[in-house]
N, C-alpha and C positions, 0 to 999 in steps of 0.2 A: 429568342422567340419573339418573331413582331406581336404589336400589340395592336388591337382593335382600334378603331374610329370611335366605336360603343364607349368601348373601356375607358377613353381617353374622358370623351365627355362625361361619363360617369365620374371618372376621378376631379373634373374641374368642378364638376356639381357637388359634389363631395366636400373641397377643399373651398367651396364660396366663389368660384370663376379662377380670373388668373391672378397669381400673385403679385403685390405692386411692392417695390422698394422702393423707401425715401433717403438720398444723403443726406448727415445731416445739418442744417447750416452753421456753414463757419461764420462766426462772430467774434470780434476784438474781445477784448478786456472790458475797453468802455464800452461798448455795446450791448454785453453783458450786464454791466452792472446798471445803462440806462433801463434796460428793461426789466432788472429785477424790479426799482421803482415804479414804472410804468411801462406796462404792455400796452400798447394801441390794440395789437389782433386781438385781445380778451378782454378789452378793458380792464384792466386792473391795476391798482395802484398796492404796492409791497405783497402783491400775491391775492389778493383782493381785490372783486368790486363793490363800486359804491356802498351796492344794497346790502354785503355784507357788511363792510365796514360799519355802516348803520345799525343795522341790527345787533353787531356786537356792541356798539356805543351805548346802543337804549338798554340792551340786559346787564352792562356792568353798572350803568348807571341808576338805573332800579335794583339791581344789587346793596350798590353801596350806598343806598339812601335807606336802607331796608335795616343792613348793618349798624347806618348811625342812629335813625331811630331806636333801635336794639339799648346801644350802646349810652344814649339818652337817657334812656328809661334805666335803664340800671344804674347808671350815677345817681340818678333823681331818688331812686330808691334809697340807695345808700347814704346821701347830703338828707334824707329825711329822720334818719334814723342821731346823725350828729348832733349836737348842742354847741352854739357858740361862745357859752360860757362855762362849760363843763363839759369833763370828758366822757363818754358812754362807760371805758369801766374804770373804776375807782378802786381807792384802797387793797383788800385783797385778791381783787378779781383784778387788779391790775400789774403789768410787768413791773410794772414799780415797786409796788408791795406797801408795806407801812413799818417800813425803817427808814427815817430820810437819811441821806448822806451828806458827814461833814465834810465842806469844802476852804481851803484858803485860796487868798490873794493877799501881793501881787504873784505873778509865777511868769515865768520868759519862757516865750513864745519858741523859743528852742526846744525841739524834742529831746537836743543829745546833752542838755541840762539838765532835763529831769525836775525834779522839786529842790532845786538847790538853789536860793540865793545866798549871790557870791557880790562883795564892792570893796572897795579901798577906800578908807576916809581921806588920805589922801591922793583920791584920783575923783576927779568932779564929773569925770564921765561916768562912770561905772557908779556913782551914785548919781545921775541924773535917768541912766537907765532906769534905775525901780522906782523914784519918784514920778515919770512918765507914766509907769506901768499903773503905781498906784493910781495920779490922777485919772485914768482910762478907766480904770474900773468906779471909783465913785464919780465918774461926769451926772449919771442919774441922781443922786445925790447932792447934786451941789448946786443941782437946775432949783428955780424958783419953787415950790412944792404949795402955790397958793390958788384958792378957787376951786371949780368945780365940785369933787368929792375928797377934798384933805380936811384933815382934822387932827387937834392937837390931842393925844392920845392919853392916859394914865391910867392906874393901877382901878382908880373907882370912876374911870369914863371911858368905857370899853368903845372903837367904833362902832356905827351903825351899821344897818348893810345897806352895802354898794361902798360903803365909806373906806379910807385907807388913813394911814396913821401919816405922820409927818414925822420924815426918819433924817433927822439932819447926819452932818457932819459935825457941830458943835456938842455932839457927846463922845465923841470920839477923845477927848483930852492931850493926852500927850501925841498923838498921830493922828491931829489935826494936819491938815494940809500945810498949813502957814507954818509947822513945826519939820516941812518936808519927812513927814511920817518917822522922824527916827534916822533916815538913810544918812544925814550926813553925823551920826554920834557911832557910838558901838551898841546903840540898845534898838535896834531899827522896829519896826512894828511890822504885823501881818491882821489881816483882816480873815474873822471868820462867818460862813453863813449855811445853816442849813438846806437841804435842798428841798424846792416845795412837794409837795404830797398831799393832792384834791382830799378837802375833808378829814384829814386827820389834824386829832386836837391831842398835845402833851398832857402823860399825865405827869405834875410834878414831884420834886422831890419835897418837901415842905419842912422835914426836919432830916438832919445829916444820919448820913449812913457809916459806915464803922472805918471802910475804905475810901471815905473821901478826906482829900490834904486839909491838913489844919485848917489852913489860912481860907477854905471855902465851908465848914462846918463851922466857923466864928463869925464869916460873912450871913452864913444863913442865922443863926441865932440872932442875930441882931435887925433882922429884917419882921416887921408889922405885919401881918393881916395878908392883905393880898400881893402885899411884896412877893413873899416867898412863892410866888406863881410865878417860875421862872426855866427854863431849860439853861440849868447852869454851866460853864464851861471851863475844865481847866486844862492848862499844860503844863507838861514838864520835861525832862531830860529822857533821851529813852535808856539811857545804861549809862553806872555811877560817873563816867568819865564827860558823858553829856552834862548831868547834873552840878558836877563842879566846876564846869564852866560857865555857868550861866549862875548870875545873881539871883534872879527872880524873876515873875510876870506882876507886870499891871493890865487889868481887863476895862474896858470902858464901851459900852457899859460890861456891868460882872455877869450878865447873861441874857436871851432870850425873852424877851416880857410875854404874858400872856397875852394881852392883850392883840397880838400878833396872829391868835389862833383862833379858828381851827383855819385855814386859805380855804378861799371861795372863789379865786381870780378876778377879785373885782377891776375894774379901770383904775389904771397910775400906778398898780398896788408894787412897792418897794421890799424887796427880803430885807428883814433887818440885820444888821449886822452888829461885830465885834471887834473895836480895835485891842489887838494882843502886844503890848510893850515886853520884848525881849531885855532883860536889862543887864547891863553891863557884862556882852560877851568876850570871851578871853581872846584875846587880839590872834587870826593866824592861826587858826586851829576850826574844823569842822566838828558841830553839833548838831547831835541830830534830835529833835523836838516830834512829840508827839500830843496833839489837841482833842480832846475828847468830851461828846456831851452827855449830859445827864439827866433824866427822867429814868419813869417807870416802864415807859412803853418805846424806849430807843435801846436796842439789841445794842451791847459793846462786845466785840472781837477783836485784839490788838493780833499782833505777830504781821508779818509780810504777806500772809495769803488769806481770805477770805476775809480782809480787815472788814466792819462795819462800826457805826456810830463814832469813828475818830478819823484822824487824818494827819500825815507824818508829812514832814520835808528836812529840808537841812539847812544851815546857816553859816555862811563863814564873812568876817569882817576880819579883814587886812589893815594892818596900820602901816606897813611899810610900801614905802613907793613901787609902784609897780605898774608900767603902761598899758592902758586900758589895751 
């Protein structure tokens, strides 16, 4: 059936006139990717003109200025709330709690050690190891401790505050440094120190309790006045096969002085310490030692899990040659 003149124009009116088709332009590779960076026909640079480009610049960057302010202010809040000499929570309110924990040294930097010191008195390596380790641990110790806020400490000259005590190494006695701590005999020494805990003060033991070793209920008996303000310390063998190999302990000093307490973090301030003389271990044979302190207000828990107020390792001296 022909179709109309009418019709025809009706249908171009209809469909917008005549239809136009565009091929579309073939373009290289590089051609392509020139103009992904830059169009000349649209001005645009990565899909962008200027004006946007700008426009996005000024909104990220009034964003991120808006952020750090933010971020400003809420630090600020928070560095308001700290103390640089004290912690915000303390004592019970804090993870730490008010048990401190007893720590030794020296101890090797090996994980797959564990708590064992292990030497040979005949091998000068394997005792220069723990004499190293020792000196590393008291270098603060052996530094000049004069001026500013030191003071010489005792039983009826408590420090001031700000003050710190002056914690030599010449109480230390037999594991003096000059003595290489023990490491080159069979009685080698270990160093012990509580761990600090903002504001808490010992309370002590003053007169011996029913459970403690002879040899520290006749040290206490013998002690004056405010001697006996002490966090005493002893060790021993952990099971009878430990204990028959080991002579004895000598403590230097025999505990914790008061005077030490309650920690307030002042400047210089030194934990005091305890040098522990192992004496005379049985040559080639592993002992296992457990160190324990004593007051009213220090929790003790022995056994391997949930230990508190003590602290275990093990000891073995070799007398026969064996290359480090």
């Amino acid at each position: 059936m022909a179709i109309s003149k009418q019709q025809q124009q009706n249908d171009e009116k209809d469909n917008g006139g005549e239809f136009q088709f565009y091929t579309p332009e073939q373009l290289t590779r590089w051609e392509k990717f020139r103009r992904a960076i830059y169009d000349p026909q649209n001005n645009q640079i990565l899909g962008r003109t200027p004006k946007s480009w700008g426009q996005l610049f000024l909104f990220y960057s009034i964003f991120y200025m808006v952020l750090a302010a933010l971020f400003a202010i809420c630090m600020q809040g928070l560095f308001a709330t700290l103390d640089d000499n004290q912690p915000t929570w303390t004592m019970e309110n804090s993870l730490i709690g008010v048990n401190p924990g007893l720590g030794f040294r020296p101890i090797s930097p090996r994980t797959e050690e564990g708590s064992l010191i292990w030497y040979n008195i005949t091998n000068q390596t394997t005792i220069n190891k723990w004499v190293k380790l020792a000196d590393e641990f008291l270098k603060p110790y052996k530094e000049p401790q004069t001026g500013e806020n030191f003071v010489n400490c005792n039983f009826d000259k408590p420090p001031g505050p700000n003050q710190v005590c002056i914690t030599s190494v010449n109480q230390l006695g037999n594991c003096h440094p000059s003595k290489k701590y023990g490491f080159n005999s069979s009685s080698p020494c270990v160093f012990l120190k509580l761990n600090r805990i903002y504001g808490w003060k010992p309370d002590f033991y003053t007169t011996p309790l029913e459970d403690m070793p002879d040899g520290l209920k006749q040290h206490i008996k013998t002690r004056q006045g405010e001697e006996k303000k002490q966090i005493w310390v002893t060790c021993n063998g952990i099971n009878d096969f430990d204990k028959e190999n080991i002579r004895g302990f000598n403590y230097h000093p025999r505990g914790f002085a008061s005077y030490y307490y309650p920690y307030k973090n002042p400047k210089n301030y030194l934990s005091p310490i305890i040098g522990v003389e192992i004496v005379n271990i049985t040559p080639n044979v592993i002992v296992n030692i457990e160190c324990r302190a004593w007051a009213k207000n220090i929790i003790y828990r022995g056994g391997s899990l949930n230990r508190a107020g003590s602290v275990t390792f093990e000891v073995q001296v070799d007398s026969e040659y064996k290359p480090a």
